[in-house]
BAVO-441139 format. One record per residue (C-alpha): x, y, z. Coordinates in nm, 2 decimals. Layout:
<pts>
<pt <X, Y, Z>>,
...
</pts>
This chain:
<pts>
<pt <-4.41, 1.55, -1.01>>,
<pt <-4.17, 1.34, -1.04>>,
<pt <-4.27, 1.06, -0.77>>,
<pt <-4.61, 1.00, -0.96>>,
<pt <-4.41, 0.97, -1.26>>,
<pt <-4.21, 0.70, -1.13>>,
<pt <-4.53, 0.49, -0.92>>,
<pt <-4.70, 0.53, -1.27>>,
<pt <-4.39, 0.32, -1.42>>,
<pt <-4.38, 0.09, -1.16>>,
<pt <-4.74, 0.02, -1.12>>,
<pt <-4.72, -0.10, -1.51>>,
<pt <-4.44, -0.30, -1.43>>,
<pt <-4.59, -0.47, -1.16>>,
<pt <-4.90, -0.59, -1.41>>,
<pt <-4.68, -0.70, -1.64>>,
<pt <-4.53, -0.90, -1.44>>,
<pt <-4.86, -0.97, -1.29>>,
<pt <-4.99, -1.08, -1.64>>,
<pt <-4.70, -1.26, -1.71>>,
<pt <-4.74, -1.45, -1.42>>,
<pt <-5.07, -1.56, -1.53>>,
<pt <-4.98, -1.69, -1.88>>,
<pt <-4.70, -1.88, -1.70>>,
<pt <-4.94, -2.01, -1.44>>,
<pt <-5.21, -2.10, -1.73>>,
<pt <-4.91, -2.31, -1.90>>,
<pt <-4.87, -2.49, -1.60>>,
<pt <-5.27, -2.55, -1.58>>,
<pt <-5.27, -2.65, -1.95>>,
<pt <-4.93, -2.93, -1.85>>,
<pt <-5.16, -3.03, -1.55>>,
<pt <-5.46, -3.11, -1.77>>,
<pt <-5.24, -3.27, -2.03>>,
<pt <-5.08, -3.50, -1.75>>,
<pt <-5.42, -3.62, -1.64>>,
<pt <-5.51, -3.74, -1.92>>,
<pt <-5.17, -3.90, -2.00>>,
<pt <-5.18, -4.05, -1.71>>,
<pt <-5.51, -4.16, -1.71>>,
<pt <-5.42, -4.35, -2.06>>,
<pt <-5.10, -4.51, -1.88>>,
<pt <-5.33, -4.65, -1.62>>,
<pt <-5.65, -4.74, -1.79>>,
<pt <-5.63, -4.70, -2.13>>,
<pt <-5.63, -5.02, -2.32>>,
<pt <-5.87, -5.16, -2.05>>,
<pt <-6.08, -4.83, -2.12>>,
<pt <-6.07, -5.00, -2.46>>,
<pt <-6.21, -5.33, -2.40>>,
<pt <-6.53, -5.16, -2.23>>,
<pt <-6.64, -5.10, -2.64>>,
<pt <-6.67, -5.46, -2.65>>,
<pt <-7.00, -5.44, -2.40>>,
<pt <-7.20, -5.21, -2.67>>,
<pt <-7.41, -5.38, -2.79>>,
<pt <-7.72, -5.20, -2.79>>,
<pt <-7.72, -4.77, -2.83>>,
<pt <-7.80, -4.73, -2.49>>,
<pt <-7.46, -4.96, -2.39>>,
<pt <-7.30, -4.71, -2.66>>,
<pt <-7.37, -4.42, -2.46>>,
<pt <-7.25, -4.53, -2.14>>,
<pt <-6.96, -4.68, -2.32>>,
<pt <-6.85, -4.34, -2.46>>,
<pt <-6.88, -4.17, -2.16>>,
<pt <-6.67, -4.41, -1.95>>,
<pt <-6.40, -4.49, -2.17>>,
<pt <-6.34, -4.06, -2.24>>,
<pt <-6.31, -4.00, -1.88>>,
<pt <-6.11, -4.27, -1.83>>,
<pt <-5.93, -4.19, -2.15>>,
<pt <-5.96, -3.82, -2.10>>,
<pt <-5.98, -3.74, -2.47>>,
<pt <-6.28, -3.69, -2.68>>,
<pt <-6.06, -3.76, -3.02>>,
<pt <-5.88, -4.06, -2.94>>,
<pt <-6.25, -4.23, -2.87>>,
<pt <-6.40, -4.08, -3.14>>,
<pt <-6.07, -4.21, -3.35>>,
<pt <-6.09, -4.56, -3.16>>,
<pt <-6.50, -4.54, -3.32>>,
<pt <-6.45, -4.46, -3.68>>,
<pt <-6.21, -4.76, -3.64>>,
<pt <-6.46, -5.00, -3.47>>,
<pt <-6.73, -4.87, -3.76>>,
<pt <-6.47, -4.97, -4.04>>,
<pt <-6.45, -5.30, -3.87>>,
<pt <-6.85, -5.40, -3.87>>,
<pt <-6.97, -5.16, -3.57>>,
<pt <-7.33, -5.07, -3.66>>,
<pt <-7.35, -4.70, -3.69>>,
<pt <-7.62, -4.69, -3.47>>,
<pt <-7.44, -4.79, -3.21>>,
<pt <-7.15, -4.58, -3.25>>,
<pt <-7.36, -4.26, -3.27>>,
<pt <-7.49, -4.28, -2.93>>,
<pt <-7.07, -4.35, -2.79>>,
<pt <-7.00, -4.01, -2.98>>,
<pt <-7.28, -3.87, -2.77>>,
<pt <-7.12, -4.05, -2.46>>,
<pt <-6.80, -3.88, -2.53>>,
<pt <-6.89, -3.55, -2.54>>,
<pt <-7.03, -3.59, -2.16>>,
<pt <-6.71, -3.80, -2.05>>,
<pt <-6.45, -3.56, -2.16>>,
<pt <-6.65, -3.27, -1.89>>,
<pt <-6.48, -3.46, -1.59>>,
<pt <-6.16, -3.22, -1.64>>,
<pt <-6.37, -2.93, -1.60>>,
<pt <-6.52, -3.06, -1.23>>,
<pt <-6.15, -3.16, -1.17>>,
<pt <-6.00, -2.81, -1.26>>,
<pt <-6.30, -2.67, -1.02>>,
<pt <-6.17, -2.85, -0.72>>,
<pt <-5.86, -2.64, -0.70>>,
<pt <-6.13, -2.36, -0.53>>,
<pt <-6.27, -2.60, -0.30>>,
<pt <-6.05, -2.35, -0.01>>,
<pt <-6.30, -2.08, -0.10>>,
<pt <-6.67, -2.16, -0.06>>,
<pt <-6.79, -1.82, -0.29>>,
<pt <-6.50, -1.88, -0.56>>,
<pt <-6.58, -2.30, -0.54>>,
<pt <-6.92, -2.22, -0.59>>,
<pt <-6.87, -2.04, -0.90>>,
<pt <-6.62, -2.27, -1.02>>,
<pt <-6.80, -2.54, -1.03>>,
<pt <-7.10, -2.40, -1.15>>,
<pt <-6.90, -2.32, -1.44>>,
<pt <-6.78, -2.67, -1.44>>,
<pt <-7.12, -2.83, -1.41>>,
<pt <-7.33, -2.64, -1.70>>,
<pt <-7.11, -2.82, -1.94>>,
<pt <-7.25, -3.15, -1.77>>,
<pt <-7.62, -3.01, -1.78>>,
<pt <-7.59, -2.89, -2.12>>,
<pt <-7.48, -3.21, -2.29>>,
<pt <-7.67, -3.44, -2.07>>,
<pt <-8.01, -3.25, -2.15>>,
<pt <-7.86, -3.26, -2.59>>,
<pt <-7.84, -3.65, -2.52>>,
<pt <-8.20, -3.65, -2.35>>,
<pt <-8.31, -3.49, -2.69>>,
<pt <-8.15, -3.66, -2.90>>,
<pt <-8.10, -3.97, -2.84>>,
<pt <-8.43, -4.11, -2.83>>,
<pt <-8.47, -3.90, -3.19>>,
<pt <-8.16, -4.07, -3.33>>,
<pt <-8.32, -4.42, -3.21>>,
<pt <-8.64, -4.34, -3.36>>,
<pt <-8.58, -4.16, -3.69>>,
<pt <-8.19, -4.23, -3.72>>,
<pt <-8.14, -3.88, -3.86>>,
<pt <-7.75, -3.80, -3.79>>,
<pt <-7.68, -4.13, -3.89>>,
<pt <-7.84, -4.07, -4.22>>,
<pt <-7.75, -3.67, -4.30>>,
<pt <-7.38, -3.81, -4.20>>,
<pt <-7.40, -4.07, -4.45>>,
<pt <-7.57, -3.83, -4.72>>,
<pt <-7.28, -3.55, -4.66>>,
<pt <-7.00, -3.82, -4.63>>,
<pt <-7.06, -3.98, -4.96>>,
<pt <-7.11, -3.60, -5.08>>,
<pt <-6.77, -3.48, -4.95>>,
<pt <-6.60, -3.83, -5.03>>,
<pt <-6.26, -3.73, -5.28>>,
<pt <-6.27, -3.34, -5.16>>,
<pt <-5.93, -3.21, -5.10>>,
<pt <-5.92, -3.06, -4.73>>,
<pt <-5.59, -2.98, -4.54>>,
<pt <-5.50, -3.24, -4.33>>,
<pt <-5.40, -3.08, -3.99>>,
<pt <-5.32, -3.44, -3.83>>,
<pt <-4.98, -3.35, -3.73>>,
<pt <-5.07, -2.99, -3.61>>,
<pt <-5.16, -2.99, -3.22>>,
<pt <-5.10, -2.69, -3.02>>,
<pt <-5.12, -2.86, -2.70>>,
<pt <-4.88, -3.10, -2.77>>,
<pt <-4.64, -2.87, -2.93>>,
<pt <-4.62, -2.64, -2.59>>,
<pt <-4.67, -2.94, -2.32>>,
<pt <-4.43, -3.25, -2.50>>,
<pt <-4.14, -3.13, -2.32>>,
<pt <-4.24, -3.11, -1.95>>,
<pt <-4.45, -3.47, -2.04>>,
<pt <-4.13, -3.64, -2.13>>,
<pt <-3.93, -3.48, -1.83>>,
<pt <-4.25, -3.60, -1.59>>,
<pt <-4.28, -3.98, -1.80>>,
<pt <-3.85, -4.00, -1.72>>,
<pt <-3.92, -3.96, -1.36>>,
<pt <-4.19, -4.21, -1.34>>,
<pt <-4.05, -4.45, -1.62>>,
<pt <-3.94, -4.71, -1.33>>,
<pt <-4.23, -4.71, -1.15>>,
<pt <-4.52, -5.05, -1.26>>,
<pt <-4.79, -5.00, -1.42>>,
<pt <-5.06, -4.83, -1.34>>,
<pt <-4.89, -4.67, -1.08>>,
<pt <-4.67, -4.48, -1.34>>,
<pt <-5.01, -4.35, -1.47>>,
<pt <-5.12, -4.25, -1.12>>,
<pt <-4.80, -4.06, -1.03>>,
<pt <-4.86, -3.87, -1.36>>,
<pt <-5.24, -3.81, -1.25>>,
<pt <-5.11, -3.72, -0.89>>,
<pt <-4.89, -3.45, -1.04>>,
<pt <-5.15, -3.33, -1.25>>,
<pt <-5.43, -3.26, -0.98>>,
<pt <-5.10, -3.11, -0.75>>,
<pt <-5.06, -2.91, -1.03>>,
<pt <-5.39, -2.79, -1.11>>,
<pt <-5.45, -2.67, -0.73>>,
<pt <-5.10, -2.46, -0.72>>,
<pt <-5.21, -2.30, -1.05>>,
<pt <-5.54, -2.24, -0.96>>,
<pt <-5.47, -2.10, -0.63>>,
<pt <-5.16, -1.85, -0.77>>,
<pt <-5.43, -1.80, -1.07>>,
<pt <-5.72, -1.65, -0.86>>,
<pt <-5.49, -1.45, -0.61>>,
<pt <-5.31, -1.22, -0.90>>,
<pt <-5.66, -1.23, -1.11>>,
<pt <-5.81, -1.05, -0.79>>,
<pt <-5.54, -0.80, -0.75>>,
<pt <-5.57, -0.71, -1.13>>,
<pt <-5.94, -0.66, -1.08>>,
<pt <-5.90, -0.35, -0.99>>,
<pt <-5.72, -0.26, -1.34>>,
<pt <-6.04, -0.30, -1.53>>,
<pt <-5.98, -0.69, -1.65>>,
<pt <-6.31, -0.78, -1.53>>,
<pt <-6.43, -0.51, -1.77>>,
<pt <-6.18, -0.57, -2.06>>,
<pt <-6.29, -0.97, -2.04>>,
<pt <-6.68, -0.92, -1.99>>,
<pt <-6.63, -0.68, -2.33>>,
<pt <-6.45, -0.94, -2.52>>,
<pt <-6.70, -1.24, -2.47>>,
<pt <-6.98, -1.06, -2.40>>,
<pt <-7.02, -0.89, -2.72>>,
<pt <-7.33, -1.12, -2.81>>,
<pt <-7.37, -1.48, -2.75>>,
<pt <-7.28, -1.56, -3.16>>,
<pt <-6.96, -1.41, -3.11>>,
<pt <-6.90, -1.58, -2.78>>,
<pt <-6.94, -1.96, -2.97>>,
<pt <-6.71, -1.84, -3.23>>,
<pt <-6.47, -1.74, -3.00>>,
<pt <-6.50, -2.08, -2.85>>,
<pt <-6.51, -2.21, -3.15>>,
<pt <-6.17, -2.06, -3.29>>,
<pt <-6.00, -2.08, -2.96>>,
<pt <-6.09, -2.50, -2.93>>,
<pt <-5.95, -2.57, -3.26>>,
<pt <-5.61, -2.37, -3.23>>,
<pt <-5.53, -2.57, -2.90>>,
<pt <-5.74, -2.89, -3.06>>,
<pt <-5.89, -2.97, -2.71>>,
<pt <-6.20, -2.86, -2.56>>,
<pt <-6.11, -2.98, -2.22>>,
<pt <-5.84, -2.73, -2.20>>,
<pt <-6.02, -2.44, -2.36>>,
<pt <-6.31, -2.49, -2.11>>,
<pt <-6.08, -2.55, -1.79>>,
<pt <-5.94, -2.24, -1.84>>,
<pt <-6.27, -2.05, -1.81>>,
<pt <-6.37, -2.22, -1.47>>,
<pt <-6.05, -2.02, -1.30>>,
<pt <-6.20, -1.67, -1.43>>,
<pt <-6.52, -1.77, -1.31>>,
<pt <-6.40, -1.84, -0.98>>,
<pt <-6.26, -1.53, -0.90>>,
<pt <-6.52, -1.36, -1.06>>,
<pt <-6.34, -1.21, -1.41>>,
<pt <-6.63, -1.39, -1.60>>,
<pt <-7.04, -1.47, -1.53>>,
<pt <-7.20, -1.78, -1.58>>,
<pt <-7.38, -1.65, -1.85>>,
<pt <-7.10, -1.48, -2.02>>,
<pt <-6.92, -1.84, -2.02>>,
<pt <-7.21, -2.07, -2.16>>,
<pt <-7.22, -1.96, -2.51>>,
<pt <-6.84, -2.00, -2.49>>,
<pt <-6.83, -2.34, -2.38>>,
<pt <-7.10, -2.42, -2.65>>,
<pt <-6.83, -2.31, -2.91>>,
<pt <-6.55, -2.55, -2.75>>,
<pt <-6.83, -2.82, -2.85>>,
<pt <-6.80, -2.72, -3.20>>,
<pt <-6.45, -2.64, -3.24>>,
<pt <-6.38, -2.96, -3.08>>,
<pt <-6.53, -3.18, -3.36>>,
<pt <-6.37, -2.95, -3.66>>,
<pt <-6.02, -3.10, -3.66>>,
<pt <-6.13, -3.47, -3.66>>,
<pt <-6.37, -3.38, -3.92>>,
<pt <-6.07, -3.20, -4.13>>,
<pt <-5.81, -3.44, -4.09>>,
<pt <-6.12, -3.75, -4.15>>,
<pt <-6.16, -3.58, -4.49>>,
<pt <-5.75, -3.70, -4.52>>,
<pt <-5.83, -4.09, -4.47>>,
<pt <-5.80, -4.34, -4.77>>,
<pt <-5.91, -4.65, -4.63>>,
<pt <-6.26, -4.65, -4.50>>,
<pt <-6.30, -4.28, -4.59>>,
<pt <-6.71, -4.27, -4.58>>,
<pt <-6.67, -4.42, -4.23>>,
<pt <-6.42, -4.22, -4.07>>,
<pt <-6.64, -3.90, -4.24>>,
<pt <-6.99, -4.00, -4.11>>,
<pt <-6.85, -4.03, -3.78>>,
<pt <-6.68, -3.73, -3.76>>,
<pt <-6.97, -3.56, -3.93>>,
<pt <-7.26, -3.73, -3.71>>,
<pt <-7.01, -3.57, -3.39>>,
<pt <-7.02, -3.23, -3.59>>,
<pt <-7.39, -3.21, -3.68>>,
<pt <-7.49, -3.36, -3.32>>,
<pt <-7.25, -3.07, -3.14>>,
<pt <-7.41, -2.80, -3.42>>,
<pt <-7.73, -2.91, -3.35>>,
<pt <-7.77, -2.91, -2.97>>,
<pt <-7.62, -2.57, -2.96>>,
<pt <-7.91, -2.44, -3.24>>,
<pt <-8.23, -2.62, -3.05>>,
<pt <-8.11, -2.58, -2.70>>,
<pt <-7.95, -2.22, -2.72>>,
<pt <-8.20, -2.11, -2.98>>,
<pt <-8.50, -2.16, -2.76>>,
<pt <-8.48, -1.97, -2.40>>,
<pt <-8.64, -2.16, -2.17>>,
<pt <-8.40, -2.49, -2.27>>,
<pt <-8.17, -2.25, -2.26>>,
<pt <-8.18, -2.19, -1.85>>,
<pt <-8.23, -2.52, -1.80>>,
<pt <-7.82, -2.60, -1.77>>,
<pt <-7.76, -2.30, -1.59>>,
<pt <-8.04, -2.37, -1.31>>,
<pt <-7.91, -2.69, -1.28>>,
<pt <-7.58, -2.58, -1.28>>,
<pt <-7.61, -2.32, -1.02>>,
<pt <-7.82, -2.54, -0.78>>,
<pt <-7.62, -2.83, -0.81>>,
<pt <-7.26, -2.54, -0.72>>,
<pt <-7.50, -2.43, -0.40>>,
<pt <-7.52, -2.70, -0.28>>,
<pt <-7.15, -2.82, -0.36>>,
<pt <-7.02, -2.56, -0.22>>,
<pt <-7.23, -2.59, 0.12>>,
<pt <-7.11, -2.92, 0.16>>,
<pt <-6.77, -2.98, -0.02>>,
<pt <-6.72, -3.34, -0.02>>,
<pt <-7.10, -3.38, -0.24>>,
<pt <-6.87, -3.24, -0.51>>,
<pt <-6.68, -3.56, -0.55>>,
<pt <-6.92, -3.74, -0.45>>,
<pt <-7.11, -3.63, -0.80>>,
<pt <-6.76, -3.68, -0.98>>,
<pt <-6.75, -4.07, -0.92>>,
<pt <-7.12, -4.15, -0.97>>,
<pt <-7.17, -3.93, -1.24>>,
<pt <-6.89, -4.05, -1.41>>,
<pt <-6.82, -4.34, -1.30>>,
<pt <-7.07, -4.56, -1.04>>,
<pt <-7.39, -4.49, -1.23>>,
<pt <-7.26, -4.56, -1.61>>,
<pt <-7.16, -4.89, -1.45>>,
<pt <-7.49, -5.01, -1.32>>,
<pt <-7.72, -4.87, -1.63>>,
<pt <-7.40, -5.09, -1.83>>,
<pt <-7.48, -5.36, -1.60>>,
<pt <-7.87, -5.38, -1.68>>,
<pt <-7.84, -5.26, -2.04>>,
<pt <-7.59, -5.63, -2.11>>,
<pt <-7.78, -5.83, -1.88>>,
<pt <-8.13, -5.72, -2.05>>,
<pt <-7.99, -5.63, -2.42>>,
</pts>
């Protein structure tokens, strides 16, 4: 009687410690995002900057945002670099199409966080699957709506209309709240100390080289005590909590996006627990639609804050709102655009998965090599 007793007691132990072990090894995979993108900004950053200099039509705006987020690795610091560059004389027309650009440069770090199952060709494939439908998702949003923005201007205009509505409202300004930062500052400092001597960009690099290191020691340690606490009903506990219905699912994605104030940490976390199988593809989508939204909320909160140029730093953030909002309404709302991400999403993992090395081959074209030519034609043919 006794001896059950005691296995009882020791079996909880064990998942604590197994749980434990996860929110330590999460931690590790938020640092590991958050030293990417540091590191990517030591490198490249003010030469990500001068790329805003070649938009000068929307469809140089679009590439333009996409390039400079994944080479900035953060949605807010372009979108903040925008409302700046609209304050100065940018034509809003232009800039709306970069805030649609960012939103499809700052998925890299999902493909990225994927690449840490690339050992395992069933977990890879559902990784980066789970990656990849954030791609599909806001490419097919710019598909519709950037040729409507060109032709009828809409976001620009309801921006505008709500900005000059909201302008002298009292909101909180959260500007000096960030999650992320608070948690991640002090293993950033220790990792900038021990690179501080080396040149530029190769102090960035080092950073970046820790960070993917990182990200493939958590993911690995992730997956292995996930998969033991399978059998412990997590797969049911998780599958309740976001699976509830798919309203609740972008609220929790929502909610969880603006606590940690970055959507490229809220949906790299997912990709893990859809690798080991804790979450379905499905059951992540409406979830990664809410990181879209939540992602915007802040900026448009702490906009509300600005004194100088405060009608441009609110359309901006609004038109990034509205546009996120929007996309989630038409292309969730109606099913058949709704499958459309996850086909591609799950064709594209297949065939990833079959031959590894296609997965980074997409990476640097996607992200990198095709922006560069369509930038190439758009300047020489504005």
């Amino acid at each position: 009687m006794i001896q059950p007793i005691n296995d009882k007691i020791t079996g909880k132990n064990n998942n604590f410690l197994k749980w434990l072990g996860v929110i330590i090894l999460v931690y590790f995979l938020i640092v590991a995002v958050t030293l990417i993108s540091s590191g990517f900004k030591l490198s490249v950053g003010e030469r990500a900057e001068e790329l805003f200099t070649f938009a000068t039509n929307p469809f140089a705006g679009l590439i333009v945002g996409i390039m400079a987020t994944a080479l900035i690795q953060s949605s807010s610091t372009v979108t903040s670099i925008i409302v700046g560059l609209v304050a100065g004389g940018l034509p809003v027309s232009i800039a709306v199409p970069m805030v649609m650009g960012s939103n499809l440069g700052t998925t890299i770090t999902n493909t990225i966080v994927s690449l840490g199952h690339i050992g395992n060709k069933e977990e890879f494939r559902k990784a980066f699957a789970a990656a990849t439908i954030h791609d599909f998702f806001n490419l097919l949003a710019v598909l519709i709506f950037l040729p409507l923005e060109i032709t009828t201007h809409f976001l620009e205009k309801t921006a505008l209309f709500l900005a000059q509505f909201l302008k002298g409202t009292e909101t909180p300004d959260l500007t000096g709240f960030n999650f992320v930062e608070f948690i991640t500052v002090p293993v950033l400092k220790l990792m900038k100390q021990v690179t501080v001597n080396l040149p530029q960009p190769f102090d960035g690099i080092a950073l970046i080289t820790i960070g993917i290191v990182l990200i493939f020691v958590s993911i690995l340690y992730i997956g292995k005590i996930l998969k033991s606490l399978l059998i412990n009903q997590a797969k049911g506990i998780l599958n309740t909590a976001m699976g509830k219905n798919a309203v609740f699912s972008i609220l929790l994605g929502t909610m969880v996006t603006m606590l940690v104030q970055s959507s490229s940490t809220t949906t790299s976390l997912m990709v893990p627990l859809a690798g080991v199988g804790l979450l379905s593809l499905e059951k992540i989508y409406p979830f990664i639609l809410g990181a879209n939204i939540g992602t915007c909320i802040t900026a448009l909160l702490a906009a509300t804050a600005v004194k100088e140029n405060a009608i441009a730093a609110l359309e901006i953030a609004l038109v990034h709102f509205l546009y996120n909002c929007s996309g989630v309404i038409l292309i969730y709302g109606i099913p058949f655009l709704r499958k459309i991400p996850i086909v591609g999403a799950k064709t594209l993992a297949h065939v990833a998965s079959e031959k590894t090395y296609l997965a980074l081959v997409y990476l640097i074209i996607v992200f990198f090599v095709l922006p560069i030519l369509i930038l190439n034609i758009s300047f020489n043919n504005p």
